[in-house]
C-alpha positions as CSV (number, residue, x, y, z in Angstrom):
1,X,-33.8,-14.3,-19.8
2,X,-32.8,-12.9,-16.8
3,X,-32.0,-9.1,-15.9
4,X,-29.5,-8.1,-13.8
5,X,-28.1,-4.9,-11.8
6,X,-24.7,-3.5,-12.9
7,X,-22.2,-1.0,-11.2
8,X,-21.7,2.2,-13.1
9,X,-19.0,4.7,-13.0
10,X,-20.9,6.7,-10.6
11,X,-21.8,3.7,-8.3
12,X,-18.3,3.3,-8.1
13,X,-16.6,6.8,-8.0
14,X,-18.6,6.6,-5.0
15,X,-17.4,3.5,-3.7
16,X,-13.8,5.3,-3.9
17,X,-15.0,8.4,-2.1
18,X,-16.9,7.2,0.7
19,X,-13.8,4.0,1.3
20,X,-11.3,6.8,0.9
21,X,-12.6,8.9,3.8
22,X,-13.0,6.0,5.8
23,X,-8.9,5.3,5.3
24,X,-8.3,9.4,5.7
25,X,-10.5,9.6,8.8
26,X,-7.8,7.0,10.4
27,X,-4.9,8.5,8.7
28,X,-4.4,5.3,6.6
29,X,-2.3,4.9,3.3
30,X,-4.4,2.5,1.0
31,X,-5.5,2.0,-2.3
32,X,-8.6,0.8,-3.3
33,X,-10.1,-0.2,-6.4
34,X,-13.3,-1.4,-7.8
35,X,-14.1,-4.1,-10.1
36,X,-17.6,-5.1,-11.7
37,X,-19.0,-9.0,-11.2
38,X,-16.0,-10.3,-13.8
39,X,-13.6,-8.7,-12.2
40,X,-12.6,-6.0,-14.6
41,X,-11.5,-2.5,-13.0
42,X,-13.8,0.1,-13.0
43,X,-12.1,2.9,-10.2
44,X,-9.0,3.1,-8.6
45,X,-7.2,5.1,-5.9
46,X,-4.1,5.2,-4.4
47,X,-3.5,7.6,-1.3
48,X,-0.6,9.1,-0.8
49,X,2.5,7.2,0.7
50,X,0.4,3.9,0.2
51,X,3.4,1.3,-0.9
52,X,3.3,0.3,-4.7
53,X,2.7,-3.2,-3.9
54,X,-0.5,-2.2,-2.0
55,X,-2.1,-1.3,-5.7
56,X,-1.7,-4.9,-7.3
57,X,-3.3,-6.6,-4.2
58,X,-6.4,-4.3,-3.9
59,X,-6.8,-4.8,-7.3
60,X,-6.4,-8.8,-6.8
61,X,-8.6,-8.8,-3.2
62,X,-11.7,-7.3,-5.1
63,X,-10.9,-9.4,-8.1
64,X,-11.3,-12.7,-5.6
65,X,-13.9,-11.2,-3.7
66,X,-16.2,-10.1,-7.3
67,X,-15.1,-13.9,-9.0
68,X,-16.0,-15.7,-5.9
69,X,-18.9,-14.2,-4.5
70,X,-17.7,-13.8,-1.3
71,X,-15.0,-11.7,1.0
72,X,-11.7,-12.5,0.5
73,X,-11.4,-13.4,3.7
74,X,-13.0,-16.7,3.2
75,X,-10.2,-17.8,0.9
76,X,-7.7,-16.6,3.2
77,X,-9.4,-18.7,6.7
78,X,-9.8,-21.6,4.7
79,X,-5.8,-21.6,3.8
80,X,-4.9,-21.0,7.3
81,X,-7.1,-23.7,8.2
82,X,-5.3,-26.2,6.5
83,X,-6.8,-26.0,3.0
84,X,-2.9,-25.4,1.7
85,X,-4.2,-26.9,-1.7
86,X,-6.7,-24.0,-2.0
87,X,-3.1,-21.5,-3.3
88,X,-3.2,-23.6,-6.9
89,X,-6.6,-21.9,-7.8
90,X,-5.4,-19.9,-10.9
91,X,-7.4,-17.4,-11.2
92,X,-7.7,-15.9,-7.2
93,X,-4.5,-14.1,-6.3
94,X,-6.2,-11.9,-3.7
95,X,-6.8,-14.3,-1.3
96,X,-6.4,-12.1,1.8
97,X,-8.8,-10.1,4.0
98,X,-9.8,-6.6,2.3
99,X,-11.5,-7.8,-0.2
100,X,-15.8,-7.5,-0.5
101,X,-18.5,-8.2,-2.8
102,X,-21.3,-5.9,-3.5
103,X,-24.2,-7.5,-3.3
104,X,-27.6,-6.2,-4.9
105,X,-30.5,-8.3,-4.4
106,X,-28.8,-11.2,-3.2
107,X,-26.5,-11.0,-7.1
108,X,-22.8,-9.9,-6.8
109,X,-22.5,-6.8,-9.0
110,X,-18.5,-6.1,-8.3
111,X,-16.3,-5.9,-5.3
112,X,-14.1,-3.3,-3.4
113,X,-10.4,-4.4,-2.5
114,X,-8.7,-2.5,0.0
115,X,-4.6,-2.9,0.7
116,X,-2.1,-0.7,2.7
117,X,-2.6,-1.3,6.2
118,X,-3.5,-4.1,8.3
119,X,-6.4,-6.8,6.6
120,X,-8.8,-5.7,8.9
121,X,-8.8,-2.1,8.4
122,X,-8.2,-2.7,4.5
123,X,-11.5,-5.1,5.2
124,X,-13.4,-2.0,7.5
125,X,-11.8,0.9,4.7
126,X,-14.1,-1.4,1.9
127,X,-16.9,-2.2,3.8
128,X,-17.3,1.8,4.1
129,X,-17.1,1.8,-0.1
130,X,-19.8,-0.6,-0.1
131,X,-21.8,0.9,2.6
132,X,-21.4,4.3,0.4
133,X,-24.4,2.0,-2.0
């Protein structure tokens, strides 16, 4: 049997707090969650004047990103790329840049999903979170 690493609350509160200065140092309006390697939600923000809407996609980009291993961003070049049949995948609704895994000894332990502003400053605002580890 194998062992493996797992986010806590305070891995992830951090997350939040180091992902949420990044977005206030810019003057961004974002939310950002955090989900462990099923996906589940384990922290969640939402900045002031951040758009409703931007809550269910961080929550879906870090869903992708923690189910699949990889950024979001994969999912979303290989669409663009022609890969149209790629949108039928059930279970990935975040497939957009903002989303990234955290990786911990080469094993994805969760993922940060960043929405509110353009993908590749929701993408920078989550790399910070992760960084934060």
């Amino acid at each position: 049997m194998k062992t493996k690493q797992i986010l806590e609350k305070t891995d992830a509160d951090k997350i939040v707090a180091a992902a949420t200065a990044e977005a206030q140092k810019h003057q961004w309006a974002v939310a950002v969650a955090v989900v462990d390697d099923g996906g589940h939600l384990l922290a969640f923000t939402r900045l002031d004047n951040t758009p409703s809407v931007s809550c269910t996609i961080a929550i879906e980009k870090a869903r992708t990103s923690a189910i699949g291993k990889r950024e979001s961003k994969v999912y979303e070049d290989m669409i663009n790329n022609g890969r149209t049949s790629f949108l039928s995948v059930v279970p990935l609704q975040g497939m957009l840049e903002g989303g990234v895994p955290i990786m911990v000894d080469g094993q994805c332990v969760g993922a940060v999903g960043v929405s509110g502003v353009k993908s590749v400053e929701d993408a920078q605002v989550a790399k910070a979170g992760v960084a934060a580890l």
